[in-house]
Structures are given as structure tokens and as C-alpha cells.
LOMI-998158 format. One record per residue (C-alpha): residue in three letters; x, y, z. Coordinates in steps of 0.2 Angstrom, whole numbers, plus 5000, padded with zeros to 4 digits. Layout:
ALAXYZ...
REM end
This chain:
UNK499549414834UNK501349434845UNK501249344860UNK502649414873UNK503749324886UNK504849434891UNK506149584889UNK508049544889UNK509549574883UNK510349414880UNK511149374862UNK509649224858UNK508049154861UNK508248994870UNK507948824861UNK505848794870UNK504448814862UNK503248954865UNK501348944868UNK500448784855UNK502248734852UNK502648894842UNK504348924839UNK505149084847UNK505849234840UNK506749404846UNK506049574840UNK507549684844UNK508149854846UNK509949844847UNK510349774864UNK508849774869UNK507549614866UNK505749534868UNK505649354866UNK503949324857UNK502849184848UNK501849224833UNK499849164831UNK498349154821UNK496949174832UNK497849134846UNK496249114862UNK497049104878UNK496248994891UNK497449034907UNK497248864907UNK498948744917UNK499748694899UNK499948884894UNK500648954913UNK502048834910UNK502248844892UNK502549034894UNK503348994914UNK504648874904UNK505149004892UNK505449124904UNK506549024917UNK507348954902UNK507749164898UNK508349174913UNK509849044915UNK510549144897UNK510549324905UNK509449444915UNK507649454912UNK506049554915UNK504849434913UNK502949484904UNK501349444912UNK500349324905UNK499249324892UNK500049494884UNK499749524867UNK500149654853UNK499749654836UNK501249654826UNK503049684830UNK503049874827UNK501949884841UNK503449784851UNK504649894843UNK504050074847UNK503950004865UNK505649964865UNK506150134856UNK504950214868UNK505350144884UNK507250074881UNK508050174894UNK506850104909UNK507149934903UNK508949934903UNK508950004918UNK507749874926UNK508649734918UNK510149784927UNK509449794943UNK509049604941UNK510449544934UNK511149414943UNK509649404955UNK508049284957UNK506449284966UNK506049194981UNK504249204989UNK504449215008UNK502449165018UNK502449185036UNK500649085043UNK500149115058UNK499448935067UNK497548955065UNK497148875084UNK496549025094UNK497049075108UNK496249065124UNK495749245129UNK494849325144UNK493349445142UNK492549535154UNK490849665153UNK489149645146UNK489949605130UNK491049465134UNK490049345124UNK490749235110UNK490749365096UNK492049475107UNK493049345110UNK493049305092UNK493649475088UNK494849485102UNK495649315096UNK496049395079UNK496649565083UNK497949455092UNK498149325079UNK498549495068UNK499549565079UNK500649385081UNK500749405061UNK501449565060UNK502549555072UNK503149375066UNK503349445050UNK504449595054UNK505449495063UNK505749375048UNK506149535037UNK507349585048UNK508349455046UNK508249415028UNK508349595021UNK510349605023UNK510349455011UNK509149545001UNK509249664985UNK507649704986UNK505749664992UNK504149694989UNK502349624996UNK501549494986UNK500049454995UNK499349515013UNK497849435020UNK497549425038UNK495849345033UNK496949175032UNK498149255045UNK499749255032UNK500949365025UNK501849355009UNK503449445003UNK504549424989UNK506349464987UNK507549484973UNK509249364982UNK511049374972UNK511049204965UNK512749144977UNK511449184992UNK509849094989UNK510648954999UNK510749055014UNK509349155011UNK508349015014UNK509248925028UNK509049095037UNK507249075034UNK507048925039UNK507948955057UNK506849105058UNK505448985057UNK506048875069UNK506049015081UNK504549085082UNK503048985090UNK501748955081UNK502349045065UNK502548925049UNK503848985037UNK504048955019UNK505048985003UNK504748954988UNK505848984972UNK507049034965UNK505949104950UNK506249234939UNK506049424944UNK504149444942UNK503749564957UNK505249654952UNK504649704932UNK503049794937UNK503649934926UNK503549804911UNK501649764911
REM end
């Protein structure tokens, strides 16, 4: 069993181990690369030791060149089955290596602060379950608007972005965006004065990580 990390096109696999202390290996097709473990009856657990075995290869990828990182837990059979993906699918992956090369991931989460606030009814049905309804249309509302606000100013210093996580169940909004390495310093300094300005609105980054949100075409 192949166990896969990632897609890249730097010259060598880098000197972690993979998954159980397996030794890494490339299957390539010329300049084209996935970093792989190899298993016998390998049974994944999803468990913390394995998310940072396969994180720590990964990162470790992506301080030797640019990388599309694998999900988790992916697995072929043998290396044909890696290669007639590459042979297959070669021209996306370059493309998408070169769109994050140079680049990193930083998670951007705009929380709303959970205190309601007061509101006024009025009518027959301005009991307690209105009100409740009426304090998280605004709650929502002050989420959204926070969060465009936030975008708008870290988009210039952005590649690109994409939404991670949305729930206005826990009044919060997640975004992730692909930051030129030189500007992840004032990418986050400009979030975190964003943050200071807007009430009631906690802001936080997290990162840099490698390009996850940005190698959907991969998995």
C-alpha cells in the first residue's frame, strides 16, 4: 500500500519520516513528484501521532519548493496507480504548483462576541423566543459585515482566498488565504488592527501552513 503526502516538484524527498516511521520515497514523472510512504496493512486511525507525522512531512515539502499538499489518509495501491495520475493529470498539477509557489496558507476567523444585544420588541409576539431571533439576525448581520470589512483590507496582500468554515451557529467566519511569503508579516499585523477596530469582533490568524484550501483539484 502507497500512502501519499503530497505533489511537488522539488528535486528530493526531505529527510522525516513518513507515517510509523516509514522512510519516504518520490514516484516521479519527470519534473513532476509525489512524496509517498510504503505499507503493509497500513490501518489508519486519524488519530494525533499520524496528522503530524503526515503535517511534518508536508511543511517539511514546503520549505524545499512549492507543494500541493494530499489530504489525509489517501492511499493507492501501488505506484502505477501514482503514476498514471501524474501522466494523467500532469498539466493541472504544474499549473497548480505554480500558483503556490512562493505562497502559504494563513487561516483568518472573525468571532462575533456571543453577549447579545439588548433589543426592543413590540406586538403580540414580542415574547422571549422573538427576541432571541431578533438578537441573532443582528449577531449575523454584525458577522458579515465584520467579516467584509476584514477582507477588504487583507485581499490587496492576498493571492488568493477561499472560505474554510462558515457557521453563524457559533457566530464566526473563517477564510483562508494564499500570502506571498515576504508579506505574511503584514498580513497579519493588518489583521490584527482590523481587529482592534471593530467592537466586539475578535480576530485571529493562524499559520503560515502549507497550501491546503488551495490543492482541491489534488484530492
Amino acid at each position: 500500500m502507497i500512502y501519499l503526502y503530497a505533489i511537488t516538484d522539488a528535486a528530493d524527498e526531505p529527510d522525516v519520516p513518513g507515517l510509523e516511521g516509514a522512510p519516504l520515497h518520490t514516484i516521479r514523472d519527470g519534473r513532476l513528484a509525489v512524496v509517498a510512504s510504503e505499507h503493509d496493512g497500513l490501518r489508519l486511525r486519524a488519530a494525533e501521532e499520524e496528522l503530524w507525522a503526515h503535517e511534518t512531512v508536508v511543511e517539511a515539502l514546503m520549505e524545499a519548493g512549492a507543494v500541493l499538499p494530499v489530504r489525509m489518509g489517501s492511499v493507492v495501491e501501488n505506484p502505477d496507480a501514482v503514476l498514471a495520475l501524474l501522466r494523467e493529470r500532469g498539466r493541472d498539477f504544474s499549473k497548480a504548483l505554480d500558483e503556490v509557489r512562493g505562497a502559504v496558507e494563513i487561516a483568518v476567523r472573525a468571532a462575533v462576541d456571543p453577549e447579545p444585544a439588548p433589543r426592543a420588541t413590540s406586538g403580540p409576539d414580542a415574547g422571549p423566543g422573538a427576541a432571541y431571533m431578533l438578537d441573532r439576525l443582528d449577531r449575523k448581520q454584525r458577522v458579515e459585515e465584520a467579516g467584509a470589512r476584514i477582507h477588504a483590507s487583507l485581499e490587496p496582500l492576498a493571492r488568493d482566498h477561499t472560505p474554510i468554515a462558515s457557521s453563524h451557529e457559533r457566530m464566526a467566519l473563517r477564510t483562508a488565504y494564499l500570502v506571498d511569503r515576504e508579506l505574511v508579516d503584514d498580513f497579519a499585523e493588518t489583521a490584527e488592527r482590523v481587529g482592534d477596530e471593530l467592537d466586539g469582533v475578535t480576530v485571529a490568524c493562524t499559520g503560515p501552513w502549507p497550501p491546503y484550501s488551495f490543492a482541491a483539484g489534488v484530492n
